[in-house]
N, C-alpha and C positions, 0 to 999 in steps of 0.2 A: 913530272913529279908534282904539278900545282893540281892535279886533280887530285893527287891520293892524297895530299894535307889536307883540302879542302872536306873530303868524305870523313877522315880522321875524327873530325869535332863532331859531325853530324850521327858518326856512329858512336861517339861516347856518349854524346846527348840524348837521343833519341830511349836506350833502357832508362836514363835519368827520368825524362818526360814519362814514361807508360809506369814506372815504378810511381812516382809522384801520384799521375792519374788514379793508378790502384788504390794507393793511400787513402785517398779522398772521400772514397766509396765506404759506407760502414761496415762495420764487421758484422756479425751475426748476434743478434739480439742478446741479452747478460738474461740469463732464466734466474730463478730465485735462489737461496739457499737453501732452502727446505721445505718441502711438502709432507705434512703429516694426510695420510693417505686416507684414513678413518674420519677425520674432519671434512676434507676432499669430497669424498663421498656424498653419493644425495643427488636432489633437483637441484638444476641450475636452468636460468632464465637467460638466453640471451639478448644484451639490451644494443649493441651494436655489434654488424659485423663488413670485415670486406667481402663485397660479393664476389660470388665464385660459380661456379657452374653446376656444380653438386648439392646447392639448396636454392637454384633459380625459381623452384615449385614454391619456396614458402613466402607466403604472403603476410603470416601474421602468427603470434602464440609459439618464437621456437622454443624449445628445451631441453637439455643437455640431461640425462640421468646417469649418476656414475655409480655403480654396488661391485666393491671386493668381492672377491669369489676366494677358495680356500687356495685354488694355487698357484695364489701371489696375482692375480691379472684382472683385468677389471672389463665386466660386463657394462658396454656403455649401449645407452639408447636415445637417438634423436628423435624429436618429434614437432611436425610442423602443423599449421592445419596452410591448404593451397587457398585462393580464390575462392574458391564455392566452398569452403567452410568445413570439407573435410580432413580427415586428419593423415597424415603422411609419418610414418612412422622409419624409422634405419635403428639396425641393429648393427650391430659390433663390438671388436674385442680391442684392450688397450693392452699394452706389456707395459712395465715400467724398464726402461733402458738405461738409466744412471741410479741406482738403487741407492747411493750415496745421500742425492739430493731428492729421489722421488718428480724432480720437475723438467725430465726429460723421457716422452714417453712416445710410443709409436702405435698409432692407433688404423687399425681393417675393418673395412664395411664391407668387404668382399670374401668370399668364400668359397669355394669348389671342393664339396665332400669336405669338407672339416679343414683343407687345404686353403692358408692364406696369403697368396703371392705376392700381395699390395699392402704395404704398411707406410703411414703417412707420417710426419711428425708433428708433435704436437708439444711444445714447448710452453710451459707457465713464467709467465716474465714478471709477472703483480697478482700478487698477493694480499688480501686485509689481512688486518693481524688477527681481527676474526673470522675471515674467512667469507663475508659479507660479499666479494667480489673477485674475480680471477680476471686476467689478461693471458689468451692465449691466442697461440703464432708458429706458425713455419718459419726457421729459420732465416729464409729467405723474404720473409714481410710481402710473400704472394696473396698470404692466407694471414688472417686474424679476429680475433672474436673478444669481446667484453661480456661477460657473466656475470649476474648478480644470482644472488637470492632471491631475490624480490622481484618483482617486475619492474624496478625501477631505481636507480639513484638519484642520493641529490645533484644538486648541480654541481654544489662546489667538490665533492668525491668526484665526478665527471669530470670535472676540470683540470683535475688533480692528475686522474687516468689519462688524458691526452695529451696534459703535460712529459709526461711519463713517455708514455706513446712515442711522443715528438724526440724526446729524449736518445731513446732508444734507435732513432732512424727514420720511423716512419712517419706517410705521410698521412695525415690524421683526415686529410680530406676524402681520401678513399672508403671511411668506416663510415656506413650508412647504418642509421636508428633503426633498430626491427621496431615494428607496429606492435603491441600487445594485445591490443584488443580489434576485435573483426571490424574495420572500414564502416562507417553508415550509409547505407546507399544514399545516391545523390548529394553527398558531402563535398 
């Protein structure tokens, strides 16, 4: 009988402990409350991202282009220039998936005859109130990107964004500064 009291505590405690543990771990990032989609639209600059394996080619100059199409989905287009200066171009499509808030969207760079099997997510977590700058991410903070306008922020908006960042879960030391401009040799 002293072994199954003994197992007793260890089997109430033990969901305790892994529930606990789960606790601990963040939930999935808070995206915005609203995206107006016509603002959205446009060139975007990226000014940090976590690297990933689907833009290892860019070296320098990315850019995000977003243009509304009439039925409802948005024709996006990246562009990087690699190493030697040329330019790298991705095409794809975005859906909007919470039409509520607009800032929950699932975006294919892959295609088979007009067929697209792979849709990624692509969630807006920060917003300017003009629009100045986006924060977006995979639910799962695999994936994240900083977008501006401009080719640059200030510092203290930068600061502000990884406040934010941090806020949200993630670890801010993963988001490396894209180069804007081409390297000078021997630098």
């Amino acid at each position: 009988m002293g072994p199954i009291l003994f197992r007793a505590p260890l089997l109430l405690v033990l969901p305790l402990a892994l529930t606990l543990s789960r606790s601990q771990e963040p939930g999935p990032p808070t995206r915005v409350a609203h995206v107006d989609l016509e603002r959205y639209a446009g060139l975007w600059h990226e000014i940090a991202r976590i690297p990933n394996r689907f833009q290892k080619q860019c070296a320098w100059g990315v850019t995000a282009e977003y243009a509304l199409r009439q039925d409802g989905r948005i024709d996006v287009i990246n562009r990087c220039h690699k190493e030697d200066g040329k330019l790298d171009e991705a095409k794809g499509l975005a859906r909007v998936e919470d039409k509520e808030t607009n800032s929950l969207l699932k975006v294919s760079f892959f295609s088979i005859l007009g067929w697209r099997p792979v849709w990624g997510d692509y969630w807006i977590i920060d917003l300017a109130d003009d629009y100045g700058y986006a924060v977006v991410c995979s639910p799962d903070r695999k994936y994240g990107w900083i977008l501006a306008r401009s080719t640059e922020l200030p510092a203290d908006v930068l600061d502000g964004i990884y406040a934010h960042l941090r806020e949200q879960g993630f670890d801010t030391e993963l988001f490396e500064a894209t180069p804007q401009e081409a390297p000078i040799p021997g630098a």
